[in-house]
ROMARVEX-749519 format. One record per residue (C-alpha): x, y, z. Coordinates in nm, 3 decimals. Example, Ala and Ser with C-alpha at 12.3 -4.5 7.8 and 13.67 -1.06 7.14 Angstrom:
% ROMARVEX-749519
@east:1.230	north:-0.450	up:0.780
@east:1.367	north:-0.106	up:0.714
***
This chain:
% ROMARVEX-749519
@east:-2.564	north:-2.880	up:-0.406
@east:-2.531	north:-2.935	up:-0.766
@east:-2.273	north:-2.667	up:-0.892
@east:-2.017	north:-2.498	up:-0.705
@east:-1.709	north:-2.198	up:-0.780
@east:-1.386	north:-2.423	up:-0.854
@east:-1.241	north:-2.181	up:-0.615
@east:-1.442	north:-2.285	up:-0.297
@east:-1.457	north:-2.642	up:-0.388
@east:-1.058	north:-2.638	up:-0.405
@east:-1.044	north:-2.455	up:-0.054
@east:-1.315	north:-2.747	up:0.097
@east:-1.125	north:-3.037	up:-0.044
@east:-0.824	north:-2.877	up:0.142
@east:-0.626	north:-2.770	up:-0.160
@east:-0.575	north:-2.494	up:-0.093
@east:-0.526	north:-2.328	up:0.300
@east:-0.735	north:-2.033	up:0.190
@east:-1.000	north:-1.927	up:-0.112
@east:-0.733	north:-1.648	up:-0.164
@east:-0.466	north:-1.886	up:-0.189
@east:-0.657	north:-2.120	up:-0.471
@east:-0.821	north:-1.806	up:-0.644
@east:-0.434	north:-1.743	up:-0.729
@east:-0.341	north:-2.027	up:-0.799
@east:-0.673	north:-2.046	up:-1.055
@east:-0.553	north:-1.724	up:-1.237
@east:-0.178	north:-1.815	up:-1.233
@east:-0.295	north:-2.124	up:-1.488
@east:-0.199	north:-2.386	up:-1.179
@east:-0.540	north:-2.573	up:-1.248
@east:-0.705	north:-2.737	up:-1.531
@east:-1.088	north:-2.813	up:-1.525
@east:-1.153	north:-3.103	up:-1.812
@east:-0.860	north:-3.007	up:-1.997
@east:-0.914	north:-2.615	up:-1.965
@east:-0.804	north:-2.341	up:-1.755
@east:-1.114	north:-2.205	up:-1.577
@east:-1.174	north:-1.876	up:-1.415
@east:-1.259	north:-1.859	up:-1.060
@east:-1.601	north:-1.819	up:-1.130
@east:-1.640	north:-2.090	up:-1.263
@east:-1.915	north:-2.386	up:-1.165
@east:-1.749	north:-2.721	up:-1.084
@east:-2.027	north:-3.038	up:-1.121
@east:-1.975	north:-3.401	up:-1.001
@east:-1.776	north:-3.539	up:-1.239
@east:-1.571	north:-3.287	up:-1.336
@east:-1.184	north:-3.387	up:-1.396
@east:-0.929	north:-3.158	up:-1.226
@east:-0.551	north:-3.121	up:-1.233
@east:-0.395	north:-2.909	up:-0.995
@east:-0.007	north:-2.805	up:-0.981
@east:0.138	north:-2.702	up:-0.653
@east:0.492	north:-2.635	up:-0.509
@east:0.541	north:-2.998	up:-0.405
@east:0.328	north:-3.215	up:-0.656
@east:0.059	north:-3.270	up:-0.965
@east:-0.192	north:-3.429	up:-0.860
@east:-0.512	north:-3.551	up:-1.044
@east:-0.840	north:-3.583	up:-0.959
@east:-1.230	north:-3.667	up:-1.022
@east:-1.452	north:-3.447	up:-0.848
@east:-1.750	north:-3.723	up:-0.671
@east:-1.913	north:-3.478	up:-0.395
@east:-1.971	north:-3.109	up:-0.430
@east:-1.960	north:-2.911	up:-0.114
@east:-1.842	north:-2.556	up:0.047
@east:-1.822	north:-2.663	up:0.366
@east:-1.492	north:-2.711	up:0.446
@east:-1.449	north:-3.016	up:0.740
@east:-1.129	north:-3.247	up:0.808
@east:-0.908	north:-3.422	up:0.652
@east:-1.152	north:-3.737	up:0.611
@east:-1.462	north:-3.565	up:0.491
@east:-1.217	north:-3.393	up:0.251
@east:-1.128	north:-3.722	up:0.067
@east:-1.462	north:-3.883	up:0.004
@east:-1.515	north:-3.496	up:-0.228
@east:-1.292	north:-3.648	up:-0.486
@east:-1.159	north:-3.947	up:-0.609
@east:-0.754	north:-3.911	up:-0.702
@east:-0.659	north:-4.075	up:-1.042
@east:-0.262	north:-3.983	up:-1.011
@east:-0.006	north:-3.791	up:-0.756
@east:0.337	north:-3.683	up:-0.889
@east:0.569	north:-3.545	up:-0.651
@east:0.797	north:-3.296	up:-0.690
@east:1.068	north:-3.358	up:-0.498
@east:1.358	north:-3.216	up:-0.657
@east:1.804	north:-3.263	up:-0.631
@east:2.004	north:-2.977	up:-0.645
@east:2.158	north:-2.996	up:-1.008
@east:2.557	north:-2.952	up:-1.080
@east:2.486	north:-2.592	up:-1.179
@east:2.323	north:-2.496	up:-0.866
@east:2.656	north:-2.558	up:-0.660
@east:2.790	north:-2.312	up:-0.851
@east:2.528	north:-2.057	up:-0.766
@east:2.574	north:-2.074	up:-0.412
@east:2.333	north:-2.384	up:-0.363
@east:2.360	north:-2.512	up:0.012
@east:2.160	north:-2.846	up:0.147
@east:1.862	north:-2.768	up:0.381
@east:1.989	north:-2.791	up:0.730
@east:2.306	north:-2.692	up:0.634
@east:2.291	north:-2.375	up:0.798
@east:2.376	north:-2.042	up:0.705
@east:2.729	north:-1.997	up:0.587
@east:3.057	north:-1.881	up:0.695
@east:3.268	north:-1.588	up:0.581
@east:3.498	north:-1.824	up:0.454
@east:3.225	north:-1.986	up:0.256
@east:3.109	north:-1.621	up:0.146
@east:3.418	north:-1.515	up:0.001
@east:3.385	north:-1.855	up:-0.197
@east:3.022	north:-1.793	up:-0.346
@east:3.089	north:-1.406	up:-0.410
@east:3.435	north:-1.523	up:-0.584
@east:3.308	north:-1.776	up:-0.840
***
């Protein structure tokens, strides 16, 4: 295979849990191809630079192997070749405490701390 829709090569190098999932993220502007916003449509070559934006990080990557078939997580990595990673791992700010911010795990609050959030 030579060329290849960005969307299905993003769903068989395990972006992306579904084409539906990384044909959104391709319209909402979350991936660049060679500096560009592409549309679905598309054709991805060996190559081809990619940056991709999710929730949890940026990563960057050089496409090496074209393919739609989508296999595990080991045949996944030899489609591309990642130049950088970037996490996103984010601490609450000052500001979000006073919007009713609570730690993951914390679990849900009490009346008391209710009447505190709604009274701020």
């Amino acid at each position: 295979m030579d060329k290849l829709r960005v969307d299905k090569w993003l769903w068989a190098a395990r972006f992306f849990k579904t084409r539906g999932v990384a044909l959104e993220a391709i319209k909402g502007g979350k991936i660049e191809l060679n500096g560009s916003k592409p549309k679905p449509s598309k054709t991805l070559c060996a190559g081809d630079k990619l940056k991709i934006t999710q929730v949890h990080r940026q990563v960057e990557v050089t496409v090496l192997i074209v393919s739609d078939k989508r296999g595990g997580a080991e045949q996944a990595l030899s489609l591309y070749q990642l130049n950088s990673e970037v996490l996103n791992q984010r601490k609450p700010t000052a500001d979000m405490a006073l919007i009713g911010y609570r730690e993951r795990g914390a679990g849900r609050p009490t009346k008391r701390d209710r009447r505190k959030i709604d009274g701020i």
